[in-house]
NUTI-507529 format. One line per field, with one value per residue (C-alpha): residue number from 1; x, y, z. Coordinates in steps of 0.5 Angstrom, whole numbers. Each point is the difference from the previous one (the first is absolute). Example, Ala and Ser with C-alpha at 12.3 -4.5 7.8 and 13.67 -1.06 7.14 Angstrom:
// NUTI-507529
num <- 1; 2
px <- 25; 2
py <- -9; 7
pz <- 16; -2
END
This chain:
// NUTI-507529
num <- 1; 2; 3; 4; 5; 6; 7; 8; 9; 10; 11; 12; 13; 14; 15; 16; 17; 18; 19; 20; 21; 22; 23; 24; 25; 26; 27; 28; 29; 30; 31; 32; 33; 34; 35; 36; 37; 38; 39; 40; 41; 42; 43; 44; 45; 46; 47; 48; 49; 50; 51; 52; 53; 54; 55; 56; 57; 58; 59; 60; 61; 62; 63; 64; 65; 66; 67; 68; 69; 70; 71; 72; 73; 74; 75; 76; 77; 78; 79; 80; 81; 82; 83; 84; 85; 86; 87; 88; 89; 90; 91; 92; 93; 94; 95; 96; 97; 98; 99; 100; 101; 102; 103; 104; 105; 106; 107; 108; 109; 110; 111; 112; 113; 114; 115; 116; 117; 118; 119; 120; 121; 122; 123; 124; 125; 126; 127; 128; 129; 130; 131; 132; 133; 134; 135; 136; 137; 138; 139; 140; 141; 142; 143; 144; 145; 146; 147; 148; 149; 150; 151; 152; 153; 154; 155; 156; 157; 158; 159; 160; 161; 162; 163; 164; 165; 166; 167; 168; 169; 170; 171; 172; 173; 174; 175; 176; 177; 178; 179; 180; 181; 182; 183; 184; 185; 186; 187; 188; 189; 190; 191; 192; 193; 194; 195; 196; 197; 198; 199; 200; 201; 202; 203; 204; 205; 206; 207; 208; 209; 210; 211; 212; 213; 214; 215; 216; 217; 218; 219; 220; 221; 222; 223; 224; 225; 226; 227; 228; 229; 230; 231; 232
px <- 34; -4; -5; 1; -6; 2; 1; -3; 2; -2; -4; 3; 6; 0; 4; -3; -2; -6; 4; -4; 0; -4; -5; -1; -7; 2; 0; -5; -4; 2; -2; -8; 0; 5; -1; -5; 4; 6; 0; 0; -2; 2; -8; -1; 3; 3; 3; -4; 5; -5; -6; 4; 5; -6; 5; 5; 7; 7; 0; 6; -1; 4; 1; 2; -1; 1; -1; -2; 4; 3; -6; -3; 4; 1; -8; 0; 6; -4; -7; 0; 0; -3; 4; -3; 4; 0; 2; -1; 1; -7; 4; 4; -7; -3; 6; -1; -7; 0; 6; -4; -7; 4; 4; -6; 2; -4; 4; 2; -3; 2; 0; 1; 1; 6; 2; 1; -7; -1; 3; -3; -6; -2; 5; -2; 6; 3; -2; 6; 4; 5; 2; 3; 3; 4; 5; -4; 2; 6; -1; 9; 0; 2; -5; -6; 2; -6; -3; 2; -5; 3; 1; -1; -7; -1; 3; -4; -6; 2; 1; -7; -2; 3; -1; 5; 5; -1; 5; 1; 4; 3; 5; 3; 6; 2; 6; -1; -8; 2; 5; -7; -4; 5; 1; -8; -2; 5; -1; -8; -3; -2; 3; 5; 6; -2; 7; 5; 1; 1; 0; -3; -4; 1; -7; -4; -3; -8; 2; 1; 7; -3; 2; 3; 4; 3; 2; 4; 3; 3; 2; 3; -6; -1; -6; -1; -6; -2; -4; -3; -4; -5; 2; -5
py <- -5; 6; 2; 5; 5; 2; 8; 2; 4; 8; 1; 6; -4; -4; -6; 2; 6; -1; 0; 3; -6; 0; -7; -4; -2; -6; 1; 5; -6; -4; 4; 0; -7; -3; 4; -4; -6; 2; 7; 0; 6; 4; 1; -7; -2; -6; -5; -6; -4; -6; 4; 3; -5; -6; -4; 0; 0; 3; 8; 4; 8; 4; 7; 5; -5; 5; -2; -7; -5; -4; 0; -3; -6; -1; -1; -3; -6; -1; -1; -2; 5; 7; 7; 7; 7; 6; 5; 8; 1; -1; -2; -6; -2; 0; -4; -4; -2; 0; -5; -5; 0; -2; -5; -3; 1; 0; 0; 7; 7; 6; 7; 7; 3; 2; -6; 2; 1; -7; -3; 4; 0; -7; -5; -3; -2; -7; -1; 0; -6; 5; 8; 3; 7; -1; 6; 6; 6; 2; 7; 1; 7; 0; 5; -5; -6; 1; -1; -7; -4; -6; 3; -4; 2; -4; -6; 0; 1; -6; -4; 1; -3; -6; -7; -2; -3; 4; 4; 7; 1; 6; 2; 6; 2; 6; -3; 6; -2; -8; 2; 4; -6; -4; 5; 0; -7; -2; 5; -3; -3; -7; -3; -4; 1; -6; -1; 3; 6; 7; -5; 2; -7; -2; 2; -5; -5; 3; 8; 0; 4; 6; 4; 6; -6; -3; 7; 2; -7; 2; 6; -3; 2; -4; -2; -1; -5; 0; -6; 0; -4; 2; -4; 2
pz <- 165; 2; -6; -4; -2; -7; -1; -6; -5; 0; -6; -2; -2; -6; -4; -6; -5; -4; -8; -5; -5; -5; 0; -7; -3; 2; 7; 1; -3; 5; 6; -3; -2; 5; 6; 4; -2; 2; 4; 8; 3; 7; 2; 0; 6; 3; -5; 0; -5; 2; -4; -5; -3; 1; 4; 6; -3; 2; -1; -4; 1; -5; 1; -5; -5; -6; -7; 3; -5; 6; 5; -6; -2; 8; -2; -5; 2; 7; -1; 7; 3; 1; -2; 1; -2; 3; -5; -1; -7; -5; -6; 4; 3; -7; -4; 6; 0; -8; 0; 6; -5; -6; 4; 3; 7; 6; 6; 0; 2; 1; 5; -3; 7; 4; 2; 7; 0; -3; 7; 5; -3; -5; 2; 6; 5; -1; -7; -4; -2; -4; 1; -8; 0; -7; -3; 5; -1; 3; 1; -1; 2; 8; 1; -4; 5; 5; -6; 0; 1; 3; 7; 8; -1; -6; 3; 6; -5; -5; 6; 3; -7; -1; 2; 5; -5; -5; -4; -1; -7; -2; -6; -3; -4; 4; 4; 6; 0; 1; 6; 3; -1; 2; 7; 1; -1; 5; 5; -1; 5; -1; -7; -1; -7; -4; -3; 7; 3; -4; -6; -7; -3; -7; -5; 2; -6; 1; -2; -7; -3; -3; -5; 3; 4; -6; -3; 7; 1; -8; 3; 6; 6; 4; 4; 8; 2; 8; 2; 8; 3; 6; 6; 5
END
């Protein structure tokens, strides 16, 4: 299979608007006194995990992590392995960072940057043990999908990232966007459905059931997880 040289997104599109949520005194507090604990930056360059987490250990990304409660326990539960978010909000990077120093919590870090501009830039090619993009915007008014950010590009760009078997996790509960997902992932070169072609997978155990989750399954939503694994 010939290799594929990822074709990134123009940067005069992007996946997200900047809200203008207003951060707590809590989390304001947590981006001076946690920020040199916690805070990766952009300017820093090539990830070295090694010197940042102190040891070599599997690798979960998160993009678009939100308020932060699921990457969170997902650290919290994992102790073995090392986590970094990737989030454009302030408050949930504040909250988020809040939450790991009350939780003693050493083997999280996080990007406030455009997460395109993480991958290209800061994390380096077969690093990723796993690849999270979980409830991304759906932008679901057809003249906002060029918006989306899971397109074939972006595939090539997770793959490039991750270690040969790791796995790429998508969900949403946007039923048009999962069919997206689905068409692109299995167009993209080099992975593989982990639970049959064209086939949505049960949420795995390591991703906790959010609140929103639970309010939709009570209003009868429903939930679309895609798991692929690289293969090449």
């Amino acid at each position: 299979m010939r290799e594929l040289k990822p074709e990134y997104k123009p940067k005069s599109i992007r996946s997200y608007v900047i809200r203008s949520g207003r951060a707590t005194d809590a989390q304001k507090r947590a981006f001076n006194d946690a920020w040199t604990q916690y805070g990766l930056s952009l300017s820093s360059g090539p990830l070295d995990q090694q010197h940042i987490f102190g040891r070599s250990a599997p690798l979960v990304v998160e993009v678009g992590f939100g308020m932060g409660d699921s990457l969170l326990t997902m650290a919290v539960t994992d102790a073995d392995v090392d986590f970094i978010g990737i989030e454009v909000h302030a408050p949930g990077v504040g909250r988020l960072m809040n939450s790991a120093v009350k939780n003693g919590v050493h083997n999280l870090r996080v990007y406030m940057a455009d997460a395109l501009d993480v991958l290209q830039e800061c994390l380096i090619d077969n690093s990723i043990t796993r690849f999270q993009l979980f409830f991304p915007d759906p932008w679901h008014k057809k003249r906002h999908h060029k918006r989306r950010i899971v397109q074939p590009y972006f595939a090539d760009l997770v793959r490039s990232k991750l270690v040969l078997g790791g796995v790429c996790h998508f969900a949403t509960d946007w039923e048009d966007y999962a069919d997206e997902m689905m068409s692109v992932m299995t167009k993209a070169d080099g992975f593989s459905n982990q639970v049959g072609e064209y086939m949505f997978s049960a949420r795995p155990s390591y991703r906790p059931l959010t609140k929103f989750e639970q309010r939709g399954e009570r209003l009868g939503h429903r939930i679309w997880d895609l798991l692929f694994q690289r293969t090449v």
